[in-house]
N, C-alpha and C positions, 0 to 999 in steps of 0.2 A: 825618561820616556816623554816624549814630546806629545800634548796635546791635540787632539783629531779638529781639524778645518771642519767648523758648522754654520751652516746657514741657515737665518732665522727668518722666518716667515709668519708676517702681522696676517691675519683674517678677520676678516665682518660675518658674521652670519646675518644674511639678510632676514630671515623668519623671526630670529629672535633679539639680532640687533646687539648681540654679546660679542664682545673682543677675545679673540685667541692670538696667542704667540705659540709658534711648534717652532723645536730646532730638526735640522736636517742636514744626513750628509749627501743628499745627493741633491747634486746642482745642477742637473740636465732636463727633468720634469719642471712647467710652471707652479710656479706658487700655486695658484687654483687647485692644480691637480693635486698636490702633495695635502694642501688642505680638505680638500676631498675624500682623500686616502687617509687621515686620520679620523675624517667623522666618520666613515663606514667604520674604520675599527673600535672608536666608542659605542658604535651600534651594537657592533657583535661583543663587547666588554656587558653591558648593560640587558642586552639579552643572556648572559650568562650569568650573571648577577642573579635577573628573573627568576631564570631556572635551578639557581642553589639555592633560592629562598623559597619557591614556591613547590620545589620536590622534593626538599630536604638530601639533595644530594651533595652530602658533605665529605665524605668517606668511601669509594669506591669497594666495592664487594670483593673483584678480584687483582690480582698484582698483572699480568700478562699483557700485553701492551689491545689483544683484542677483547679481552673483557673489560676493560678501562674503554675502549670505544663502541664496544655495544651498549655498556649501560647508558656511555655519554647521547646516544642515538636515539635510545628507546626513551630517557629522558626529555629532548629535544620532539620525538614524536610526541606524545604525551602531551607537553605544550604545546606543541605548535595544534595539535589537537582541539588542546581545551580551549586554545584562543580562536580556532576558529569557531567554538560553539557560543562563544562570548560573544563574537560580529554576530553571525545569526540569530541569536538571541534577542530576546526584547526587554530582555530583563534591567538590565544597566546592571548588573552585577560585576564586579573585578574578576580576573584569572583566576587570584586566589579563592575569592570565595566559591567559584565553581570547584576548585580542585579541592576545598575543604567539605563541600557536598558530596563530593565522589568519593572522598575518604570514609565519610563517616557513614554511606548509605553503599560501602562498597560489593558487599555481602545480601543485600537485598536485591529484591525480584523485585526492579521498577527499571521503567522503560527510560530512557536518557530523556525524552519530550515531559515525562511525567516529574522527572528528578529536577528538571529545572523548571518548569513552572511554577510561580509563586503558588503559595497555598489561598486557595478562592474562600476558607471560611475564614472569616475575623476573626480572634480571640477577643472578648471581652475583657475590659480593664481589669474585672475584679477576680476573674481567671488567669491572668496575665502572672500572678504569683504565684507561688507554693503557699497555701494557709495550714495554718495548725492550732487544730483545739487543743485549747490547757484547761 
């Protein structure tokens, strides 16, 4: 079986100033464009990445090809969600630490504005621990 004809393709990213090589069998799009076309697919690679680490969606619920794409949807809603409260937020907070907020206060009666506002009273240092009389 004889080897498949690939053309390689050098890239700069000018933002980061990083060298790529992609191989490619198709020789009719420009280099730019092909280049192109794989950094949007690291995009959507690294946004799935995101979303199996920060939903803990490792294991799919059902076998059926549309419960495999709802959970994939409702996951993808979910985040794209949480990130949007992340931009409007003032907190500096990462995605995950919001979605580990939501987790653990998911059963409480608090309003989303209340659940991510930092909390306004200090803890004192010397309250900052658990103490125990011996």
């Amino acid at each position: 079986r004889k080897a498949p004809v690939l053309r390689r393709i050098e890239y700069r990213d000018q933002q980061s100033g990083k060298h790529f090589s992609f191989l490619s069998n198709n020789f009719h799009l420009a280099a730019s464009t092909i280049a192109a076309i794989y950094k949007d697919r690291w995009k959507v690679e690294l946004f799935f990445k995101a979303i199996k680490q920060n939903l803990k969606l490792k294991a799919f619920l059902g076998r059926s090809r549309n419960a495999i794409q709802t959970q994939i949807w409702i996951a993808m809603i979910a985040y794209l969600l949480v990130s949007f409260a992340q931009h409007l937020g003032k907190t500096g907070w990462t995605v995950q630490r919001l979605l580990r907020i939501i987790q653990v206060n998911l059963f409480e009666r608090r309003t989303l504005k209340a659940l991510f506002s930092p909390d306004k009273i200090p803890i004192k240092q010397e309250e900052a621990q658990m103490s125990f009389l011996l």
